[in-house]
matplotlib code that plots the C-alpha trace (Angstrom):
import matplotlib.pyplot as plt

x = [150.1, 147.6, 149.6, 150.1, 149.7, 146.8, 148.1, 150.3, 152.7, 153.8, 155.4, 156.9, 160.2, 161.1, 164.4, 163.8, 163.4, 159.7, 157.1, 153.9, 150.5, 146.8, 144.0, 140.2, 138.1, 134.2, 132.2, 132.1, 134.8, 136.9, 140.4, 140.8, 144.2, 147.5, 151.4, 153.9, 157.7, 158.3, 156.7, 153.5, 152.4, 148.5, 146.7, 143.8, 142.4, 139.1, 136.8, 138.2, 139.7, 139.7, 143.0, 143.4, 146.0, 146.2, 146.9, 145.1, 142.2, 143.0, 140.8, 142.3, 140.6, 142.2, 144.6, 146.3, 147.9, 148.7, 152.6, 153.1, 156.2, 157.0, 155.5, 153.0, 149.4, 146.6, 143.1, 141.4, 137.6, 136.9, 134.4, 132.9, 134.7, 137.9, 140.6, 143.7, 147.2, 150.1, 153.9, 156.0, 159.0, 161.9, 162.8, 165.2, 165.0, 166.0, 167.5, 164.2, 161.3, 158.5, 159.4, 156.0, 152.4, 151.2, 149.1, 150.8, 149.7, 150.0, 151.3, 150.3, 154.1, 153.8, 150.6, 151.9, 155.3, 152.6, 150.8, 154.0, 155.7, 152.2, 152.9, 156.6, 157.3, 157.5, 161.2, 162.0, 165.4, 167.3, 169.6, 166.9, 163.5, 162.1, 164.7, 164.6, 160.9, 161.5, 164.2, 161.8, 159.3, 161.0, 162.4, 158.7, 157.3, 159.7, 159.2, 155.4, 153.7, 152.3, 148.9, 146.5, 144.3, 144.4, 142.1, 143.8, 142.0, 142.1, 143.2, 140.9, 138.1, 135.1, 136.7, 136.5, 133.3, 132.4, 134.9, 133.3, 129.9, 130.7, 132.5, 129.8, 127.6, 129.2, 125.7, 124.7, 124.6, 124.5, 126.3, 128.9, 126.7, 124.3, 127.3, 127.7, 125.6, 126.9, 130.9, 130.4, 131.7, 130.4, 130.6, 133.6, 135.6, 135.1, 136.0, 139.2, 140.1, 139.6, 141.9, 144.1, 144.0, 143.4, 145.0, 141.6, 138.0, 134.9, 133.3, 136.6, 137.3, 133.9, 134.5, 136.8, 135.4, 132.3, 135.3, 136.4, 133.0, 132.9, 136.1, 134.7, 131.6, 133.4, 135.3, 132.6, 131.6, 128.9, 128.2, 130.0, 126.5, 124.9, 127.8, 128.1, 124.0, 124.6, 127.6, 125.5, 126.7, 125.1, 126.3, 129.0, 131.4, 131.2, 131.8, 134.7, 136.3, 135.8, 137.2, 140.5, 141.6, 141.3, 141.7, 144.8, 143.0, 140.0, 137.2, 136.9, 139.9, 138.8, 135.7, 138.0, 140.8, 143.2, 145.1, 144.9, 146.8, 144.6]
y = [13.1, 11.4, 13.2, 16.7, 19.9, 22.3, 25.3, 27.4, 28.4, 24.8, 25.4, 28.9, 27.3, 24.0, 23.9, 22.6, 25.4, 24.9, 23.4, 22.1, 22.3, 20.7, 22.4, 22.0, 25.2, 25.0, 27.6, 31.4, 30.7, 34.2, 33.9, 37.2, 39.4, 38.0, 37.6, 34.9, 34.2, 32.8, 33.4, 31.8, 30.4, 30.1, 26.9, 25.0, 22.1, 22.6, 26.0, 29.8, 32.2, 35.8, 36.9, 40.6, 42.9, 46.4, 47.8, 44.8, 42.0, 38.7, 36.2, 32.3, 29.9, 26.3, 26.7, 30.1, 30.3, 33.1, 33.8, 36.3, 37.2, 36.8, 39.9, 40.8, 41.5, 39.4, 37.8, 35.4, 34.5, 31.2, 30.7, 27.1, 24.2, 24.9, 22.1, 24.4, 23.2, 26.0, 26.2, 27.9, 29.0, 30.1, 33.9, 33.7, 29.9, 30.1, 32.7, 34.6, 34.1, 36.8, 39.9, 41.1, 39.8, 38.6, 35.5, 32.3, 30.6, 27.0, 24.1, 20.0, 20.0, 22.6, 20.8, 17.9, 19.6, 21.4, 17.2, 15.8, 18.1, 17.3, 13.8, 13.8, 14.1, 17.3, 16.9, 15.4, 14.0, 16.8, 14.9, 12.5, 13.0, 15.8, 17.5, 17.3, 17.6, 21.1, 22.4, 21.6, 23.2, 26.6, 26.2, 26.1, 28.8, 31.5, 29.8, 30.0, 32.9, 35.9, 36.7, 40.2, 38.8, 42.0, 44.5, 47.4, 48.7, 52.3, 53.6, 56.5, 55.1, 57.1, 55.4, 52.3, 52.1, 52.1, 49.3, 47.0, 47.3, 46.5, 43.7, 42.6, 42.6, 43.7, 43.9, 46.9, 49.7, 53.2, 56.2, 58.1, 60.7, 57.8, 56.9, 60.3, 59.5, 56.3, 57.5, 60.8, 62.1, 64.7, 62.7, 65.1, 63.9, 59.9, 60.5, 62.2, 59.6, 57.2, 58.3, 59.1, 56.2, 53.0, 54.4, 54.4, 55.7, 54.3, 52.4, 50.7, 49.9, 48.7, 46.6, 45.0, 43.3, 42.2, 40.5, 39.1, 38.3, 36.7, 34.3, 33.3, 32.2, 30.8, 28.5, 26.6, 26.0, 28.1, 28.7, 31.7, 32.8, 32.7, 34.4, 37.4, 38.2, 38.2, 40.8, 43.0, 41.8, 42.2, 39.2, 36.5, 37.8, 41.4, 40.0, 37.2, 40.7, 43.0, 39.7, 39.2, 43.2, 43.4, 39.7, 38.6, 34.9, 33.8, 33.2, 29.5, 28.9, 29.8, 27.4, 24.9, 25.2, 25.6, 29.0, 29.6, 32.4, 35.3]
z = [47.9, 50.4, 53.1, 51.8, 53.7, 52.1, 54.2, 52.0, 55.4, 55.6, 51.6, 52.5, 53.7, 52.7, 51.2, 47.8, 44.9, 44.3, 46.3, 44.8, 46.9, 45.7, 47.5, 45.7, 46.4, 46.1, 44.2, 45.4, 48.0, 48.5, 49.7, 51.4, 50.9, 51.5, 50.5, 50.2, 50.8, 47.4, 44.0, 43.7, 40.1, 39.9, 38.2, 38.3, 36.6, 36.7, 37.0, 36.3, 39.5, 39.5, 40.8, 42.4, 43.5, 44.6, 40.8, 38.5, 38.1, 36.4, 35.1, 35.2, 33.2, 33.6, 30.7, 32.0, 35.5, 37.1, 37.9, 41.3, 42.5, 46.1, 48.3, 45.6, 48.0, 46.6, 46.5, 45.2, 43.9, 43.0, 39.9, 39.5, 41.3, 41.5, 41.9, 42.6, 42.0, 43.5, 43.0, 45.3, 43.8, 45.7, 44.8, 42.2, 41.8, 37.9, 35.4, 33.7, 35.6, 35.5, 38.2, 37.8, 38.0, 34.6, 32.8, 31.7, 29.0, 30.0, 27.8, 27.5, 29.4, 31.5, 32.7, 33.1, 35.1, 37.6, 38.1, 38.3, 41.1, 43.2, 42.9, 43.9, 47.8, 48.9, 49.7, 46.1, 45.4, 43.7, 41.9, 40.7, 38.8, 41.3, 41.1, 37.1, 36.5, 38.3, 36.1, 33.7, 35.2, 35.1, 31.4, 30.6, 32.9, 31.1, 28.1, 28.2, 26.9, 28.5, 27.7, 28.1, 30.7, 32.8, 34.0, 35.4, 38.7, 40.9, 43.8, 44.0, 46.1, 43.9, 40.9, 42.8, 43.7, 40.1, 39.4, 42.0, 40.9, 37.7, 38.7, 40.5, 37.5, 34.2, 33.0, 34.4, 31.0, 33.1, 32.0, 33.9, 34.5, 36.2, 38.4, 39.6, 42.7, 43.7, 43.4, 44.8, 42.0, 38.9, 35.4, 34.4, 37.6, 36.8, 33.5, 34.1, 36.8, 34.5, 32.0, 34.8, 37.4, 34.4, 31.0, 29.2, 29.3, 31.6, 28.0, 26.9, 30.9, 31.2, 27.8, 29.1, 32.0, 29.7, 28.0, 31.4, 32.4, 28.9, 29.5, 32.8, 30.8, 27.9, 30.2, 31.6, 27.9, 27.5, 23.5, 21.6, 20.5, 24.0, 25.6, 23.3, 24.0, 27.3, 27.1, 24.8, 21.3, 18.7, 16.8, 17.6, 15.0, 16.5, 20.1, 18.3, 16.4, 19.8, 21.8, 19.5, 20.1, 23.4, 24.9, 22.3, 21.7, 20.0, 22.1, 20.5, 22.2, 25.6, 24.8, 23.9, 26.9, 23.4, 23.9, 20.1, 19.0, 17.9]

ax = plt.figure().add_subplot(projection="3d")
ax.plot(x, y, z, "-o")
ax.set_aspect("equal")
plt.show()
């Protein structure tokens, strides 16, 4: 691996059907909007990413990866030391991969699939243990289980700019009709484009990326307790209850890198 290209163009090609890249990323680092060749599956070891696209927000702690399909437009934000690890899958590569964006729950094997591909030449044998650990690989990526991880986001730009503050700093407790000014629009219009552009209403939307907010925090292994203050809970078992409905997991099992089932 001592040898190993970090620039995703160099994995976009190469004819095996995956390709397994190791880049570390420090703190704050933004990885502006792009798209691959191949499908992309997301993972890191250490810290938590928030993934982006035009339509939806993602939040990666290190046991979840991310799964794109090839073409899908994306960002990236890097939370905490970030030690990346990236497959690129050919299109079509194996019978039942994802065909849309979504959250992987990943296993002790899948793990240990992603480590192994980085450690095999980047042309692996394909009749030999490269080429095996990768049809493992993808057994377990459409085995693994999708997970609720998402945050829907808008197109309308006065909708928008209410979705970026908050994400920003999911802290902030104004009212729609406190928004008006900022969006440019009344508190009727934002309310309507909520329901409209994200399938719910401004308090569950803005729920929801507390809860986000909350993983992020929960991942580092900041206490339950402490976390659920912060979002504006008034006990841990109303933020644990509020976490379950909404987030599919316990939030012990964020804290413990687990991936209970809720």
């Amino acid at each position: 691996m001592a040898n190993r290209s970090s620039d995703p163009l160099d994995y976009q090609r190469i004819p095996r059907a995956v390709a397994a890249m190791a880049k570390p990323f420090p703190h704050g680092f933004h990885i502006a909007r792009h798209i691959h060749d191949r499908d992309q599956l997301l993972w890191s070891v250490s810290g938590t990413m928030r993934v982006r696209t035009l339509s939806e927000t993602w939040i990666v702690p290190p046991d979840r990866a991310v799964y794109l399909p090839a073409g899908t437009e994306h960002a990236i934000d890097i939370r905490g030391e970030v030690g990346m690890r990236t497959l690129y899958i050919a299109p079509g590569a194996s019978a039942g991969l994802p065909d849309q964006p979504v959250v992987l729950e990943v296993s002790d094997l899948l793990r240990a699939l992603i480590l192994a591909l980085v450690g095999e030449p980047v042309l692996y044998d394909e009749a030999g243990r490269g080429g095996a650990i990768a049809a493992l690989t993808f057994s377990e990526i459409v085995r693994a289980r999708r997970l609720p991880f998402v945050l829907p986001m808008p197109r309308d730009p006065r909708v928008m700019r209410v979705c970026d503050a908050l994400l920003a700093d999911p802290a902030l407790d104004r009212t729609l009709e406190e928004w008006a000014d900022h969006a440019g629009a009344s508190a009727r219009t934002l309310a309507r484009l909520f329901e409209r552009e994200l399938g719910m209403g401004f308090a569950a939307w803005r729920q929801r990326v507390r809860l986000h907010n909350a993983t992020e925090a929960l991942a580092t292994g900041q206490p339950v307790a402490a976390v659920a203050e912060r979002n504006g809970y008034r006990s841990a078992s109303a933020f644990t209850e509020a976490f379950r409905k909404v987030m599919g997991v316990a939030p012990s099992s964020v804290a413990a890198g687990r991936g209970e089932t809720a």
